[in-house]
C-alpha positions in Angstrom: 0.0 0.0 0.0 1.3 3.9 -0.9 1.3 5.6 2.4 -0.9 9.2 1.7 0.8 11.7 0.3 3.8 9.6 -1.2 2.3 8.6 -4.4 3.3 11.1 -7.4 5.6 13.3 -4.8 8.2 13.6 -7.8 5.7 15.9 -9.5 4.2 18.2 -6.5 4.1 21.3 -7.6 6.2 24.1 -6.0 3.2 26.0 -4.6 2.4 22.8 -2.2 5.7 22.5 -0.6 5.4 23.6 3.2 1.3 24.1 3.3 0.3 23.0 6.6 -3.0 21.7 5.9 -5.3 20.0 3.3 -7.4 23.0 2.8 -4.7 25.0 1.3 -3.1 22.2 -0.4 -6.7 21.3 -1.7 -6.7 25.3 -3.1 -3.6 24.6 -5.6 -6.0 22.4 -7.5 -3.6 19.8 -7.9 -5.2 17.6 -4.6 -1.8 17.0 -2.6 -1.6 16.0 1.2 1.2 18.3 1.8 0.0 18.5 5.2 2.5 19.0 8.0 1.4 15.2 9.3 2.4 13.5 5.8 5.7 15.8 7.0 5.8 14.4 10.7 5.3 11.1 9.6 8.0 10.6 7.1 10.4 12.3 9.7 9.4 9.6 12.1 9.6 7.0 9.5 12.9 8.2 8.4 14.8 9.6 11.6 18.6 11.2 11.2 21.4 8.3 11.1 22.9 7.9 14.7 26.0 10.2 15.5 28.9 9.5 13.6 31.5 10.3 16.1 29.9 7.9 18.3 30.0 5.1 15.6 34.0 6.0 14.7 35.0 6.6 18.3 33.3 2.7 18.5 34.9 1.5 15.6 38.3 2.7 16.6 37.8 0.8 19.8 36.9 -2.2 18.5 40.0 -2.3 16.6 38.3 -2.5 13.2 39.8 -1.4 9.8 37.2 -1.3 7.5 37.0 -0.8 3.6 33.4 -0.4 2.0 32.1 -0.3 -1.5 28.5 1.1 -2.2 27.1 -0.2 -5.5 23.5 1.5 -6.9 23.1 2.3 -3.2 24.8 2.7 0.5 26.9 5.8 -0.5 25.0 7.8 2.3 26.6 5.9 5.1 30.4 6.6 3.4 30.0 10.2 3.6 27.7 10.3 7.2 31.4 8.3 8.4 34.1 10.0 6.6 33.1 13.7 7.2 34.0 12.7 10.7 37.4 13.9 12.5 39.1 10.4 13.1 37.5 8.3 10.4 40.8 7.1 8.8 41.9 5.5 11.4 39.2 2.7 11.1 37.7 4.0 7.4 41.0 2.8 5.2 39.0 3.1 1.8 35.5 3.8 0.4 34.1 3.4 -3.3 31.4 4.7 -5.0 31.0 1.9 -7.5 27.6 3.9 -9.9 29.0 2.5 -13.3 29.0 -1.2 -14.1 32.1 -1.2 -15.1 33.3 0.3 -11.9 31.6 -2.9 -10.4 33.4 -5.1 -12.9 36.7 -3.5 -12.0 36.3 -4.2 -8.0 35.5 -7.9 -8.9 37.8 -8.9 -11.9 34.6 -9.0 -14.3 30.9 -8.6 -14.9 28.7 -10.2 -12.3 25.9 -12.5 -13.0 23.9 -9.9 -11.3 24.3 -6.6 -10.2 21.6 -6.2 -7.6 21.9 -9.9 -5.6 23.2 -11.3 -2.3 26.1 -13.1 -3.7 27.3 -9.7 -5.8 27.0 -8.0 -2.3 29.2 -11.1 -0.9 31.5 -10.7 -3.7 32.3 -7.2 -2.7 32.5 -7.6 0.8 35.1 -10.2 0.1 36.8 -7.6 -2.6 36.8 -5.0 0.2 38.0 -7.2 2.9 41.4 -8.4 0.5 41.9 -4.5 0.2 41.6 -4.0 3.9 44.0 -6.6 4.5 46.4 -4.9 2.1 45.8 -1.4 4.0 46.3 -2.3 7.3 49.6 -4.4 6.6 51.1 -0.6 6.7 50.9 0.0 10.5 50.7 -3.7 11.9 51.7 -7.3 11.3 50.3 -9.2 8.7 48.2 -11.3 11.1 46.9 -8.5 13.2 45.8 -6.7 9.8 43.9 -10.1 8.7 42.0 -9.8 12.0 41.4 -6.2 12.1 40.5 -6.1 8.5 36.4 -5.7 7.6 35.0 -5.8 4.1 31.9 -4.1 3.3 29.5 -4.8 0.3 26.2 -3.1 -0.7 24.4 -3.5 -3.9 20.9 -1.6 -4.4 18.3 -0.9 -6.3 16.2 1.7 -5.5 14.1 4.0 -6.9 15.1 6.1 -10.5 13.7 9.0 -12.2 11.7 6.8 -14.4 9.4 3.7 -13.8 11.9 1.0 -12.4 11.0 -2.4 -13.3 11.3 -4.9 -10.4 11.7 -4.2 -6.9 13.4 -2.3 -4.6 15.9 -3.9 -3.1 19.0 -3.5 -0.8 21.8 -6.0 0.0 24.4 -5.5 2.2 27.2 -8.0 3.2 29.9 -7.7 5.7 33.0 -10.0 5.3 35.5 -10.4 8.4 38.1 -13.2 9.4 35.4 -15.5 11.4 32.4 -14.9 9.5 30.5 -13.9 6.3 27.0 -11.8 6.8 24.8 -11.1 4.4 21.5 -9.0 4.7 18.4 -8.3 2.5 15.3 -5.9 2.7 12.6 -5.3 -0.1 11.2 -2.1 0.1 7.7 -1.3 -0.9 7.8 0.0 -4.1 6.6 4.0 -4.4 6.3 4.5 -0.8 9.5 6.3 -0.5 11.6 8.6 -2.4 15.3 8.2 -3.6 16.8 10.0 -0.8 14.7 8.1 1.8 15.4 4.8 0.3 19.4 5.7 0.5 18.6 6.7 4.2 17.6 3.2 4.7 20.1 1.6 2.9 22.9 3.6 5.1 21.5 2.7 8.3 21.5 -0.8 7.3 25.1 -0.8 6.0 25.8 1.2 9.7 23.9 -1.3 11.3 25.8 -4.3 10.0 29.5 -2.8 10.4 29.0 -2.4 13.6 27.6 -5.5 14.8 30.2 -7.3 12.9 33.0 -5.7 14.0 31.2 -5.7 17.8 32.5 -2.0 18.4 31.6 -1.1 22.0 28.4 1.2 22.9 27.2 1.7 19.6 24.2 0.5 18.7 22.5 1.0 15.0 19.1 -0.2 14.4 16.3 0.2 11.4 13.8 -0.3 14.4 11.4 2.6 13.3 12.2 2.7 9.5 10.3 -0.5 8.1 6.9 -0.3 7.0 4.5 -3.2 7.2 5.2 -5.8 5.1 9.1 -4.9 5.2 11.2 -7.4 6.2 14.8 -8.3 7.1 16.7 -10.9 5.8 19.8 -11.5 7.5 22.2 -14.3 7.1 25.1 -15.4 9.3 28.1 -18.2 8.4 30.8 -18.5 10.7 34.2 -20.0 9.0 35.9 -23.7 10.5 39.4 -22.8 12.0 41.2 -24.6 8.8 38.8 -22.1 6.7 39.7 -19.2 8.4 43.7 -20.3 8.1 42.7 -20.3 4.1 41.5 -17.3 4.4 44.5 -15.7 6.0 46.7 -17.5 3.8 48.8 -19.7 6.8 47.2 -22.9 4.8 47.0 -24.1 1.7 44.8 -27.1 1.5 41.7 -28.3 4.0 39.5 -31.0 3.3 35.8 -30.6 4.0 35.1 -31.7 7.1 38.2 -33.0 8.9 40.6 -30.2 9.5 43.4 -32.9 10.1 43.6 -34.7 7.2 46.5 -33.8 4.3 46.5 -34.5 1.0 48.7 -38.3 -0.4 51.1 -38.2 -3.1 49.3 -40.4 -6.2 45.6 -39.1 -6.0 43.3 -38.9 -8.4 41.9 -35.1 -8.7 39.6 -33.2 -9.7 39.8 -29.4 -9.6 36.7 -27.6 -10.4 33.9 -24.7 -9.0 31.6 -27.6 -9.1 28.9 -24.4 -8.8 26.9 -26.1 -9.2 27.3 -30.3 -9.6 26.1 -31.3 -12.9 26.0 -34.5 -14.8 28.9 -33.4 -16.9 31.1 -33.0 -13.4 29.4 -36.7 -12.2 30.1 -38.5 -15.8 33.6 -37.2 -16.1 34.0 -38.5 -12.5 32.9 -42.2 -12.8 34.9 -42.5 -16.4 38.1 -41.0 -15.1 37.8 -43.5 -11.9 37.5 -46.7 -14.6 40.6 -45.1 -16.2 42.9 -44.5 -13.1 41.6 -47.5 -11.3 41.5 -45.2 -8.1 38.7 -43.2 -6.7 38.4 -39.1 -7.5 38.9 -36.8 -5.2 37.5 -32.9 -5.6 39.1 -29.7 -4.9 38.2 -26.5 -5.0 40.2 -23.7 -4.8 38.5 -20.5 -3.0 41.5 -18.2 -4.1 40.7 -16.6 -8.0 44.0 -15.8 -9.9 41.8 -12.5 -11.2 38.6 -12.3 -9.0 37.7 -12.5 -4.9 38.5 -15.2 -2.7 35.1 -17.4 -1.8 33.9 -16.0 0.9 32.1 -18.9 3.9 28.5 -18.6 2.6 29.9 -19.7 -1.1 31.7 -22.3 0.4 29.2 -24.2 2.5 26.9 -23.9 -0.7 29.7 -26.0 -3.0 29.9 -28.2 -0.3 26.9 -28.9 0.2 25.9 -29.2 -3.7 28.4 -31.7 -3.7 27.6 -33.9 -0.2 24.3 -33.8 -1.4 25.2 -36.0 -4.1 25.3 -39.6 -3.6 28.3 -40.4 -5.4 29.7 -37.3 -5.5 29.4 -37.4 -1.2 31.6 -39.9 -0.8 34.2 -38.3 -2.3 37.0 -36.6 -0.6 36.6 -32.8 -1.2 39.6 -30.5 -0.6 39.6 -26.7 -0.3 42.9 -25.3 -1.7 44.6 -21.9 -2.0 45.9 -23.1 -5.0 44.7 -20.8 -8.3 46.8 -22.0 -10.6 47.6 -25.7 -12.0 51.1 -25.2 -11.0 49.9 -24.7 -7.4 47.9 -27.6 -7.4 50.9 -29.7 -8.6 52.6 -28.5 -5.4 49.4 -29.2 -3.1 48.7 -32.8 -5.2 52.5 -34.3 -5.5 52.3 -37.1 -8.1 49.1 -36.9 -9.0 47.0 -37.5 -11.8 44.2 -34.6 -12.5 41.3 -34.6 -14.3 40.1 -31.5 -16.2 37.9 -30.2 -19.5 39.2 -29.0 -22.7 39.0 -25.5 -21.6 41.6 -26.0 -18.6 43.5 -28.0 -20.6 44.3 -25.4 -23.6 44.9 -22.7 -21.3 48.0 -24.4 -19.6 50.1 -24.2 -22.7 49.1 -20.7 -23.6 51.4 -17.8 -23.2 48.6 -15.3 -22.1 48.7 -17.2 -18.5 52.2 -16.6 -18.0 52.6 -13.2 -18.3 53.1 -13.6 -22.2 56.1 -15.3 -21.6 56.5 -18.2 -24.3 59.6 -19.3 -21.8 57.4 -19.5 -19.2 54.8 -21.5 -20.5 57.6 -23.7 -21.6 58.6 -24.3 -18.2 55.5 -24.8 -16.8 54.5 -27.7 -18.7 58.2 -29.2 -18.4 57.2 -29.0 -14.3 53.7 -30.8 -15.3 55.3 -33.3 -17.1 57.6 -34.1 -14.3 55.4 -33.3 -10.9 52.3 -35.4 -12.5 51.3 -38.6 -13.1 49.4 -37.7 -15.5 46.5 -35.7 -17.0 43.2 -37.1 -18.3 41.2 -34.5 -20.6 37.7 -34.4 -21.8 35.9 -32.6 -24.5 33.3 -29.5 -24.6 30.9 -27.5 -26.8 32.5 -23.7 -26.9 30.6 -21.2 -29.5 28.4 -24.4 -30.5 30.9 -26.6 -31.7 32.8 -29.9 -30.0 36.4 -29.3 -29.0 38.0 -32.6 -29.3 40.6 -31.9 -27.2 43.1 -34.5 -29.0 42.6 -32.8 -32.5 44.3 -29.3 -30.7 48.1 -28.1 -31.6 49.6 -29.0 -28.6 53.3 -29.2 -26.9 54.3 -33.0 -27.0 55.6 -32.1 -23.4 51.6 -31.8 -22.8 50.3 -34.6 -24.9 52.8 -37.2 -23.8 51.6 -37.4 -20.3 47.7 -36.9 -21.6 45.0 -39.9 -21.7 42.1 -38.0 -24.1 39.0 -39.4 -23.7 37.0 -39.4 -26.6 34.0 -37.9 -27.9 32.1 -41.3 -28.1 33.2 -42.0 -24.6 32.1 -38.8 -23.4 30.1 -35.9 -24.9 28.0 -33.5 -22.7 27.1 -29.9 -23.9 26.2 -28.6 -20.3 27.0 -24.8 -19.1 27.7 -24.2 -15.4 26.6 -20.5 -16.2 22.9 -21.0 -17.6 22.5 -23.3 -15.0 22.8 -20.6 -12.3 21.0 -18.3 -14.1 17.7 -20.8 -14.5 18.3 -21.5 -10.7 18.0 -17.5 -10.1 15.8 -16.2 -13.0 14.9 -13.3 -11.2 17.8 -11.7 -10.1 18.7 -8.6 -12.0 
């Protein structure tokens, strides 16, 4: 429902502003409420944000150093904190992000939505990599990875025109022990731009301080909500061996036993796995009849070129994949290992299992800084720190790659089983499956 005197406020015209009661308002001919209790109420609805020197002086406490990016939405709270004598001490760096591009550039590439809880993750865990980096100046590298806070917000709220969809705010908070995410669906109309920005600042206050747990300040949209309007807030605390990942002291983890390290001679299988699809469970089963030795998966949750997986993104892989029934009783390793030649170092003697795509890109220059040397090297170190690699096909731009018709290194093809297109041929996208999962993200 549009609350009275809301609906068409863009267009009141100038002779309404400030008339205190519906008589007058009545005489402009236009038939505003532009009384002074549409007035009252939106102030109640809509109070000042809390007192910034209070929320800095907490944050300072606290030991925080935070880094926030504001996405279509959120940039209200930025400036309410950084006007503030004090602020960067605790406030190391705060973006803007209004372009898409600007978005793209803060998470290595276009998002598959740019109003959604997992983009607002994805920043959080951008900002948080940045605060790490900014506090390393003035303390130790593990005192900056526990100091450092990462804050996300994507929005959108209302425009100048019609917007299609809804209004919406996400806000995500990324620290060392936890990932938060939070949601709110405003009722469309009932607001305009600058009061939807108020809310979306309070929230983005209200989060950073509960998740950095600064002392005596307390930030609440208690009063700002109309009926119907509803918070969604979610919470995943990391594992020790996650938050060691995270940090960087550790390099590998498996899912669910923090003591157990990887054996020379496995069989793996590096992959998002986001999600699980009969492609990833095919390839699986034949590369186990192949190696005579059961697969194990890995995942790495460092990105050569994007942000590290934050603990919501994680316990959805693993769970996509324990949900499985084969798949579940398969060892699953989280890695910090980006790059095959990391994994060669994680996996000693291994054998891997990969698709076509994977397998090109490890003789290609373009991943080695454009060093043709490089490259060289790299697959000299394959050859010799692997037992061996087993490749399957994929449709890319609607046509098969057989992956044993490419022009390839014989240092790569000697230690390569191919397995061919009659054995295995799946055209299956990760991508469109995550976007028929989610059609009505933006």
């Amino acid at each position: 429902m549009v609350g009275a005197g809301c609906e068409g406020m863009r267009e009141r015209p100038a002779q309404c502003v400030g008339r205190p009661d519906a008589a007058q308002a009545a005489a402009c001919g236009r038939g505003y409420a532009c009384d002074a209790r549409s007035t009252w109420k939106r102030s109640v609805m809509n109070p000042p944000l809390p007192d910034a020197a209070a929320i800095v002086s907490a944050l300072e406490s606290a030991g925080a150093r935070a880094v926030l990016v504001a996405a279509g939405g959120g940039s209200e709270a930025i400036s309410h904190l950084v006007t503030c004598p004090g602020a960067s001490g605790v406030i190391l760096e705060a973006a803007v992000a209004s372009a898409r591009p600007a978005v793209d550039g803060w998470l290595g590439g276009p998002p598959e939505s740019y109003c959604a809880p997992g983009t607002a993750r994805l920043l959080a865990m951008a900002a948080f990599q940045r605060a790490c980096v900014l506090a390393r100046h003035d303390m130790p590298p593990a005192d900056a990875t526990a100091a450092a806070c990462g804050v996300g917000v994507t929005a959108g709220l209302r425009t100048r025109g019609p917007k299609r969809g809804e209004h919406r705010i996400f806000v995500a908070v990324q620290r060392l022990a936890a990932t938060r995410v939070a949601g709110l669906v405003l009722e469309k109309g009932a607001r305009s731009r600058a009061e939807e920005e108020r809310i979306a600042a309070a929230l983005v206050l209200e989060m950073l301080v509960a998740e950095t747990e600064a002392p005596g300040a307390a930030v609440t949209l208690a009063g700002r909500l109309r009926d119907g309007e509803h918070l969604c807030d979610e919470r995943c605390e990391a594992r020790p061996a996650w938050r060691d990942l995270l940090a960087g002291t550790r390099l590998v983890a498996a899912a669910g036993d923090d003591a157990a390290v990887p054996v020379a001679g496995g069989l793996v299988f590096p992959g998002s796995f986001n999600p699980l699809h009969d492609g990833h469970r095919r390839m699986a089963v034949l590369a186990e009849e192949i190696a005579e030795r059961p697969v194990e998966y890995e995942i790495s949750v460092t990105n050569v070129d994007k942000p590290t997986l934050d603990y919501r993104e994680i316990t959805a892989r693993i769970a996509s994949l324990q949900a499985d029934e084969a798949a579940g009783r398969r060892r699953l390793w989280l890695t910090r290992a980006a790059t095959f030649l990391e994994k060669i170092e994680v996996f000693p003697e291994s054998t891997f299992v990969m698709g076509a795509d994977t397998f090109t890109r490890l003789a290609d220059p373009r991943y080695y800084g454009g060093s043709a040397a490089a490259a060289e090297d790299a697959l000299r170190r394959i050859a010799t720190g692997t037992r061996g690699l087993i490749v399957f096909g994929r449709e890319r731009d609607g046509a098969f790659v057989d992956p044993s018709r490419l022009d390839l290194p014989d240092t790569l093809r000697s230690v390569t089983y191919f397995v061919s297109p009659r054995e295995f041929r799946m055209d299956i996208s990760s991508t469109q499956l995550r976007r028929a999962a989610r059609p009505h993200e933006e």
